[in-house]
PAPAPA-235193 format. One line per 10 residues: number of its first residue (from 1); their letters; for each residue z, x, y of C-alpha. Coordinates in Angstrom, 1 decimal. Example, Ala and Ser with C-alpha at 12.3 -4.5 7.8 and 13.67 -1.06 7.14 Angstrom:
2
1	as	7.8 12.3 -4.5 | 7.1 13.7 -1.1 $
This chain:
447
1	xxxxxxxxxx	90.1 83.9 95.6 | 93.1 82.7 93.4 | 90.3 81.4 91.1 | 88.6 84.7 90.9 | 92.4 86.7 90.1 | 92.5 83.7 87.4 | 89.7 85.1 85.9 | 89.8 88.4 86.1 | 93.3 88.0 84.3 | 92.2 86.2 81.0 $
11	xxxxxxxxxx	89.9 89.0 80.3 | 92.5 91.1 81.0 | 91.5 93.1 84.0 | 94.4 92.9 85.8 | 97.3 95.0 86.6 | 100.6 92.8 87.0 | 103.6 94.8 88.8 | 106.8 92.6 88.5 | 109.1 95.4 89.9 | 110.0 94.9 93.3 $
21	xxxxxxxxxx	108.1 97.4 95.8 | 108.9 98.6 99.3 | 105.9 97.1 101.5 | 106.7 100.3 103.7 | 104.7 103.7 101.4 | 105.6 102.7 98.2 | 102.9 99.8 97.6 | 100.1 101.9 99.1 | 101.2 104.5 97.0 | 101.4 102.7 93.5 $
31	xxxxxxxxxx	98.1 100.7 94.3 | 96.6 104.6 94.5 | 97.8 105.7 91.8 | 96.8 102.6 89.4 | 93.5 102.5 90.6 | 93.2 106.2 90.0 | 93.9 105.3 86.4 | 92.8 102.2 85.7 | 90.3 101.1 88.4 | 91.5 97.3 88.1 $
41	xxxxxxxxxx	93.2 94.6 90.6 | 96.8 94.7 91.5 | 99.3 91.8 91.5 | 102.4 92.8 92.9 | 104.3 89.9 92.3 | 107.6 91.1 93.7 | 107.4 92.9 97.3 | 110.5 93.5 99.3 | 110.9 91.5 102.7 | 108.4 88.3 101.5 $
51	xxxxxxxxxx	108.3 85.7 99.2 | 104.4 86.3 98.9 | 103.1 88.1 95.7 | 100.4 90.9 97.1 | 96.6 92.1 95.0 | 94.7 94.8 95.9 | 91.5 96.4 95.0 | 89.9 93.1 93.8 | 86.9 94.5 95.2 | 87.1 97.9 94.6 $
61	xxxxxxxxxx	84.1 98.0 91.8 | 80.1 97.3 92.1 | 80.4 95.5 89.3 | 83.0 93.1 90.2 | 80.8 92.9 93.3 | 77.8 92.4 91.6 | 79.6 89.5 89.2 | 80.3 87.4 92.4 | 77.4 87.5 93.6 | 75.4 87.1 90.1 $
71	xxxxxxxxxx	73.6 89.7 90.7 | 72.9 93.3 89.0 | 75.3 96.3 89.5 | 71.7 97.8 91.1 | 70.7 95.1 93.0 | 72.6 95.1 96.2 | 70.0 96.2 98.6 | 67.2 94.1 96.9 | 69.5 91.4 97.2 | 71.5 92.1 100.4 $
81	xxxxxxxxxx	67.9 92.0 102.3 | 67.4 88.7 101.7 | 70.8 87.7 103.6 | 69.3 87.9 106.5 | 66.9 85.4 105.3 | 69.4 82.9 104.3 | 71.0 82.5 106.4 | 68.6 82.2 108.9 | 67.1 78.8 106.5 | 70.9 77.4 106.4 $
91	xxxxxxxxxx	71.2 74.7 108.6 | 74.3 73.3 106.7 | 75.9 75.8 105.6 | 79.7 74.2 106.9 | 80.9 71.3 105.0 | 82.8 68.2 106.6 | 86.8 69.5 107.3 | 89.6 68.2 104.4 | 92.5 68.4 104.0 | 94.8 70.6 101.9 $
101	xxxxxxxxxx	97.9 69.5 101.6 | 99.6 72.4 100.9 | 99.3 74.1 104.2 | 103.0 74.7 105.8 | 103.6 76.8 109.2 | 105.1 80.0 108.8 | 105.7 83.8 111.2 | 104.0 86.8 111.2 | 107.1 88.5 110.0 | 107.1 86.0 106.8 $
111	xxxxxxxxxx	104.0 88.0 105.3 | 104.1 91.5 103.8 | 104.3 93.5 106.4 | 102.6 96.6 105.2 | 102.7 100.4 106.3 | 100.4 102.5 104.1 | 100.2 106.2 105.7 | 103.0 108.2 106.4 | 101.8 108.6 109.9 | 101.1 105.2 110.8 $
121	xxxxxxxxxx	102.4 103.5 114.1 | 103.8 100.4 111.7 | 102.3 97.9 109.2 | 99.0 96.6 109.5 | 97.2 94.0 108.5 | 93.8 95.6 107.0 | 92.2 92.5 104.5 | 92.2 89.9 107.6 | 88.6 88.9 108.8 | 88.5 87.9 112.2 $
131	xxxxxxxxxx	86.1 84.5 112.4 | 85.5 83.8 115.7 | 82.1 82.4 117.4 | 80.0 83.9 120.6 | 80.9 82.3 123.7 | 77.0 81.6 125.0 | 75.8 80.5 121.6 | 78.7 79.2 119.6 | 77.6 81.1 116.7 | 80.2 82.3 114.2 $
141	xxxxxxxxxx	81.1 85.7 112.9 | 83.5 87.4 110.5 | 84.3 91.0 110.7 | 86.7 93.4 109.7 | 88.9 94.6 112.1 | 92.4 97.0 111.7 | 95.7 95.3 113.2 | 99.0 96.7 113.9 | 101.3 94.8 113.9 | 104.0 94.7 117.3 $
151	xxxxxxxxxx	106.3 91.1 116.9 | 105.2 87.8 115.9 | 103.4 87.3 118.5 | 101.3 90.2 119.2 | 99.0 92.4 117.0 | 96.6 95.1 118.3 | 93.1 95.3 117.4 | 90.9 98.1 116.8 | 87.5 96.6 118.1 | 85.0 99.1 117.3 $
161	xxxxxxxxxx	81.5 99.7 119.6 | 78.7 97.3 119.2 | 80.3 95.2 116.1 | 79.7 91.8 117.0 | 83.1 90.6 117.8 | 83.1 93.3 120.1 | 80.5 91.9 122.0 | 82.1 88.4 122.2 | 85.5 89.6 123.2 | 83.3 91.7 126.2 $
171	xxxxxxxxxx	81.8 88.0 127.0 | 84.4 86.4 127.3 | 86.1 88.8 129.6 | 83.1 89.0 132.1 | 84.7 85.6 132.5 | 88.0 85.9 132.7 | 88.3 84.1 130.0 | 90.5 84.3 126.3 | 88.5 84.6 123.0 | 90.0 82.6 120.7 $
181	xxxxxxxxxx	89.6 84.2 116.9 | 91.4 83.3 113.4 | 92.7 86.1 111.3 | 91.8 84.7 107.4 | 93.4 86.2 104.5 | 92.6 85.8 101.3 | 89.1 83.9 101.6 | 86.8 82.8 99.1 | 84.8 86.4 97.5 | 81.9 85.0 98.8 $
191	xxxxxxxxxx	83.1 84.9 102.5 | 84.2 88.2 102.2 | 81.2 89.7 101.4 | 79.2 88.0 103.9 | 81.3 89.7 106.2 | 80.6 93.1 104.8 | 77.0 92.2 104.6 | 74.5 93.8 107.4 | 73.1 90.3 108.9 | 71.4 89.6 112.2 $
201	xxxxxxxxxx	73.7 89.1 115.3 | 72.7 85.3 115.3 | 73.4 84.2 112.2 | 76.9 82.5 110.8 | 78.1 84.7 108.2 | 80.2 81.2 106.9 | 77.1 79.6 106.3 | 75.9 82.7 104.7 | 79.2 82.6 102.2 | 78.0 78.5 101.4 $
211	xxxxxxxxxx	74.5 79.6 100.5 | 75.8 82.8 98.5 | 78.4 80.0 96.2 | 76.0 77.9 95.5 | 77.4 75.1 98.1 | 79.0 74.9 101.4 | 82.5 75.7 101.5 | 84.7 73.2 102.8 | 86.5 73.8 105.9 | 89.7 72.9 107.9 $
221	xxxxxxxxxx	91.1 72.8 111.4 | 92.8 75.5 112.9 | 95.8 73.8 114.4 | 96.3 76.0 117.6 | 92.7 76.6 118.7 | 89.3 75.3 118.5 | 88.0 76.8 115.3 | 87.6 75.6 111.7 | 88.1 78.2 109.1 | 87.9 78.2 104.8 $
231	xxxxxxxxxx	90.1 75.3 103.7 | 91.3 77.2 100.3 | 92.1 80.9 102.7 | 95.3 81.4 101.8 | 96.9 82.7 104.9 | 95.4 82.0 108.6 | 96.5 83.4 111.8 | 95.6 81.6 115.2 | 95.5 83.4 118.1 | 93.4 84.9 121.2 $
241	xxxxxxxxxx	92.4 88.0 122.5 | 93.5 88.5 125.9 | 90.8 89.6 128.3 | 90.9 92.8 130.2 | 93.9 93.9 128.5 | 94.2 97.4 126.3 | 97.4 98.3 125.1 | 98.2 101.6 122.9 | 97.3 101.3 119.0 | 98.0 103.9 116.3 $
251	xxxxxxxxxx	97.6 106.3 115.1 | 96.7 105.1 111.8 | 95.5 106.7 108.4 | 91.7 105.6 108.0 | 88.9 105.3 105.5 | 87.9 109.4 106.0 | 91.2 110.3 105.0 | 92.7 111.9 108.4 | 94.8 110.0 111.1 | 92.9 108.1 114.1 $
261	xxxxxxxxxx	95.2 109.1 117.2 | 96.6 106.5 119.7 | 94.4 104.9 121.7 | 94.1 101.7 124.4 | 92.8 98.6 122.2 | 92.8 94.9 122.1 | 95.4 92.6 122.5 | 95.7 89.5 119.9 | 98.2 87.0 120.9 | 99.4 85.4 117.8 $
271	xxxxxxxxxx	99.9 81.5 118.8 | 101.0 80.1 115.1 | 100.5 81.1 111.1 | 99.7 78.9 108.6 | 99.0 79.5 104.9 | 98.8 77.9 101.3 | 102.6 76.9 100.0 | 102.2 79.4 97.0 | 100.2 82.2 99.2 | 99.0 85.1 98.0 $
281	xxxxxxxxxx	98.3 87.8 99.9 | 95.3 90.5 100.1 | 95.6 93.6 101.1 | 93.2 96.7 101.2 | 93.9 100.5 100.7 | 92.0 101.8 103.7 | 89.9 105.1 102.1 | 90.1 103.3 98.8 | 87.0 102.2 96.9 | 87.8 99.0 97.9 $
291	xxxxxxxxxx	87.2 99.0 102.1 | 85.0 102.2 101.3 | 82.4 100.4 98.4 | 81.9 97.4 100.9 | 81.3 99.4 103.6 | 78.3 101.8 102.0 | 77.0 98.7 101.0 | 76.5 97.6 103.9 | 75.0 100.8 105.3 | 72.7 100.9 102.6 $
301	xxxxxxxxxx	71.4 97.4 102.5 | 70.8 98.5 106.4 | 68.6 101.2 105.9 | 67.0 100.0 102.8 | 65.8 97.0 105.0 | 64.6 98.8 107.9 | 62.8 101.7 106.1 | 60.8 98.8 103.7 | 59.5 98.0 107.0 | 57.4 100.6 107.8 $
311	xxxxxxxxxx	57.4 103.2 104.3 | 55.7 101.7 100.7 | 57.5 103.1 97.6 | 61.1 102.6 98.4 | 63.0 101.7 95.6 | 66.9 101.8 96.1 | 69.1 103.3 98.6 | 73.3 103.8 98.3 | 75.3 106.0 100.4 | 77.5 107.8 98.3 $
321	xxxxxxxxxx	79.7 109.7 97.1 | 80.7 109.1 100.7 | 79.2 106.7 103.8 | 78.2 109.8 105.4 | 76.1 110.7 102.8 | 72.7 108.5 102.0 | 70.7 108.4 98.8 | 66.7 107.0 98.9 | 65.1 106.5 95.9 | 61.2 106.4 96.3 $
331	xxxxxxxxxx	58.1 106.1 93.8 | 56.2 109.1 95.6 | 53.0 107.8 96.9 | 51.2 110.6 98.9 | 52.1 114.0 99.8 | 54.9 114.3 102.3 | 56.0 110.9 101.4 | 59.8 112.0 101.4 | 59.8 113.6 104.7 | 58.6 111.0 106.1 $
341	xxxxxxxxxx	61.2 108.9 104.5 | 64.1 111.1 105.5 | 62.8 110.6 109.1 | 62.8 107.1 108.8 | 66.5 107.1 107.3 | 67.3 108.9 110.6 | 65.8 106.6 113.3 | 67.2 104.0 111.3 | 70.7 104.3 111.2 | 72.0 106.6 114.2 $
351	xxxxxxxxxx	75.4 106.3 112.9 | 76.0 107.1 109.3 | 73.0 108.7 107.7 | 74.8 112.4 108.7 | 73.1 114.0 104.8 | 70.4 112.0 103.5 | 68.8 112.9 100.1 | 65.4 111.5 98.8 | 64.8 111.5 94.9 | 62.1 110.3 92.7 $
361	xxxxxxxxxx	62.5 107.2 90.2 | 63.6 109.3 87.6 | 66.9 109.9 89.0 | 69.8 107.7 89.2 | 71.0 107.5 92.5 | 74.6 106.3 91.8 | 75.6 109.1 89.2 | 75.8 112.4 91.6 | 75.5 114.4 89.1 | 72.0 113.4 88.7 $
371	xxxxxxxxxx	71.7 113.9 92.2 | 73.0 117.2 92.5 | 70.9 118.2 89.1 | 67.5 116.6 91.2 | 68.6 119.0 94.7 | 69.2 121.9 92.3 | 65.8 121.9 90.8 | 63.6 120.2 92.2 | 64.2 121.6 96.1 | 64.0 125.0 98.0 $
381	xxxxxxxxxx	66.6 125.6 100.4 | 64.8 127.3 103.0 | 61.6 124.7 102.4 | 62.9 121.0 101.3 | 66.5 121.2 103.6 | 65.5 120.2 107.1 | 68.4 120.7 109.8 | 68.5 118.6 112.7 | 70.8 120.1 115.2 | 72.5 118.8 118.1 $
391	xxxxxxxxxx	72.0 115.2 117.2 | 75.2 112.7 116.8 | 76.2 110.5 113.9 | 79.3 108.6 114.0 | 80.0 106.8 116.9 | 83.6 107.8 117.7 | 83.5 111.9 117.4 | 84.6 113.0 120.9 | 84.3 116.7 119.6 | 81.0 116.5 117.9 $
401	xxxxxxxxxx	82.3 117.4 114.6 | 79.6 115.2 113.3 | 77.1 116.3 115.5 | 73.7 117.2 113.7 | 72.2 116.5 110.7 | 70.5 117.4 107.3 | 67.3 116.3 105.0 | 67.0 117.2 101.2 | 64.1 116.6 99.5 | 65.0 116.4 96.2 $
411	xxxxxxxxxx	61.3 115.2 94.7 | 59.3 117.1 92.8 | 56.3 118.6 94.3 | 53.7 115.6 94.6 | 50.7 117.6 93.5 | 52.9 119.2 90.2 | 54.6 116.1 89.5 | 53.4 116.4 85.5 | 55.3 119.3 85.4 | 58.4 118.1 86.3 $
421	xxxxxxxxxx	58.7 115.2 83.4 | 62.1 114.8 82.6 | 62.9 115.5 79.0 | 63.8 112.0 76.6 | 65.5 111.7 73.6 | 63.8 108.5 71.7 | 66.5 106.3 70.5 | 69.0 107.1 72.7 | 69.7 103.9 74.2 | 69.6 102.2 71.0 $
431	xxxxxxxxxx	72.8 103.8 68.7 | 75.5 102.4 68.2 | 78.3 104.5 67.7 | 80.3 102.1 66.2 | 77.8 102.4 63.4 | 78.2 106.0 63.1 | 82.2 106.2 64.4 | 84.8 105.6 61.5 | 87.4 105.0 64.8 | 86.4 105.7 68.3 $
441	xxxxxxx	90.6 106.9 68.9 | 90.0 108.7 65.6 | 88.4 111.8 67.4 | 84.6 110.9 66.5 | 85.4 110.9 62.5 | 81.6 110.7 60.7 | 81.7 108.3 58.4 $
């Protein structure tokens, strides 16, 4: 990761912050407002409380994204696909364990201890990927999971419904039995967004991360349980869920921008910390582009995949300007071709796709403005809108405010299609302003 910072700072694309901030509001609130401005990586190299220097948003743009994984900006779902695929062909992924040197042991209350919302319960640890391996296969996972912290010994986990963790921790307690699990901060990029990435329950997300860097990335031994993790993470917390044990969490200010309320969730006994002498330490805005950009990346890799299936003629999918709401790009191929598409995107995903909106090729999908103009003439309201009622999306609505759901289709008529030829400028993409631009500060002086 620190390799990746390096970089992004001798081009000049990041934001250094040597003023000393309070971990508790203040951070969260200066890493929203810079990214409101500038869109770029934080290095807050003085926080209050720690001797650890704190970035944010590192991956808080497609394109950064996209750079990691040497791919283009509109490629992820193409490209996300054929995860599944690769790591399925890894068989060695996981390089032999070496040492670093520079490991020392430290406490939970050493690390920035960070309290974003002014409603949350206490700091939380929202970066930290949880690898840990299912107890009747041994196959490893990382995931993203929320974590208040109590003490130095005990954090509280929000394990969400079907997420594969989930389903280990629920193993292991059918047997009594802890789930050991390693908290990793600060991981190589590549790790991180195998993590994010929609892959198969039975495939190692690690090895995934080896195949997506080229080579396997080298590993080290936890020292308090029986797990190897990244040898370069910069911070790693050892510990074990405790079975058949819920204790309150929250609330806590999440990605849709309202509070979750307190609930009973899982209980992580922290059993030592260790992390690179000169750590630094990642932290995420939850509801920033950040967690939200990984996230309806995943979702739309999802669909994309399981739609291909069984529909010819798709041609991108994204989810934005919000998760809730998904985008399908299609090269119309019969009449009807994008309802059956939006009923696809439904039976696909039967927790996210609450709006979905089908466009031709013509349209670019991650401008919403070209979304909106493609809804606005190319659909009828009463005709091209389909309401579903009654049905549910996301998975923890006790109230059904996200019951039901709604199909646009936002393609022109397939038998008329001549007629809705989008107007082109020849040249366009060709000018260089700078040719025609005395200074582009200069407010657009004609030479």
């Amino acid at each position: 990761m620190r390799e990746y910072i390096e970089r992004l700072r001798q081009r000049g694309e990041l934001v250094e912050i040597d003023r000393e901030v309070d971990p508790k509001h203040e951070l969260a609130a200066v890493t929203a407002a810079a990214h409101k401005r500038w869109g770029k990586p934080i290095l807050f190299h003085n926080v209050a409380g720690t001797t650890l220097p704190v970035v944010t948003n590192l991956y808080g743009a497609r394109e950064r994204i996209a750079e990691i994984l040497g791919i283009e900006p509109d490629d992820f779902c193409r490209q996300w696909n054929k995860l599944a695929t690769l790591g399925a062909q890894s068989e060695s992924g996981n390089a032999q364990p070496i040492e670093i040197p520079e490991i020392v042991d430290c406490k939970m209350s050493d690390l920035p201890l960070i309290t974003y919302s002014e409603k949350d319960a206490g700091p939380y640890f929202t970066s930290a990927m949880f690898f840990a391996k299912d107890p009747e296969t041994g196959v490893g996972n990382l995931s993203f999971h929320r974590s208040m912290y109590v003490n130095d010994d005990e954090l509280r986990c929000r394990l969400a419904p079907r997420h594969h963790l989930t389903l280990y921790h629920e193993k292991a307690e059918q047997k009594g039995q802890y789930l050991e699990a390693a908290m990793i901060i600060g991981t190589p990029p590549t790790a991180f967004l195998s993590a994010a990435a929609p892959l198969p329950y039975d495939v190692d997300e690690l090895k995934v991360a080896g195949q997506l860097a080229g080579k396997p990335i080298p590993l080290r031994k936890c020292k308090h349980i029986d797990l190897m993790v990244p040898a370069h993470t910069e911070i790693v917390i050892e510990g074990r869920f405790l079975p058949n044990e819920r204790r309150e969490e929250g609330p806590f200010g999440e990605f849709m921008g309202y509070y979750t309320p307190v609930g009973l969730n899982a209980v992580f006994e922290v059993l030592g910390v260790t992390r690179r002498k000169d750590a630094i330490f990642h932290s995420i805005l939850c509801g920033s582009a950040e967690e939200v950009l990984t996230l309806e990346l995943s979702v739309a890799a999802n669909i994309y995949q399981k739609i291909s299936a069984v529909l010819p003629g798709i041609v991108d999918v994204t989810c934005q300007p919000f998760v809730l709401h998904t985008v399908v790009k299609i090269k119309q191929q019969y009449e009807g071709h994008a309802r059956q598409v939006l009923m696809a995107v439904m039976g696909a995903d039967p927790t996210w796709a609450k709006v979905c909106t089908v466009v031709d090729e013509d349209v670019d999908i991650y401008s919403m403005d070209d979304v909106m103009w493609a809804t606005l003439t190319r659909s009828r309201p009463d005709k091209d809108m389909i309401v579903i009622p009654e049905t549910p999306t996301f998975y923890r609505d006790p109230d059904k405010d996200h019951w039901g759901r709604v199909g646009i289709d936002a393609t022109a008529p397939f038998s008329r299609r001549a007629e809705f030829e989008r107007k082109r400028i020849p040249g366009v993409g060709a000018v260089r302003l700078e040719d025609y631009v005395t200074d582009p500060s200069a407010h657009g002086a004609i030479k």
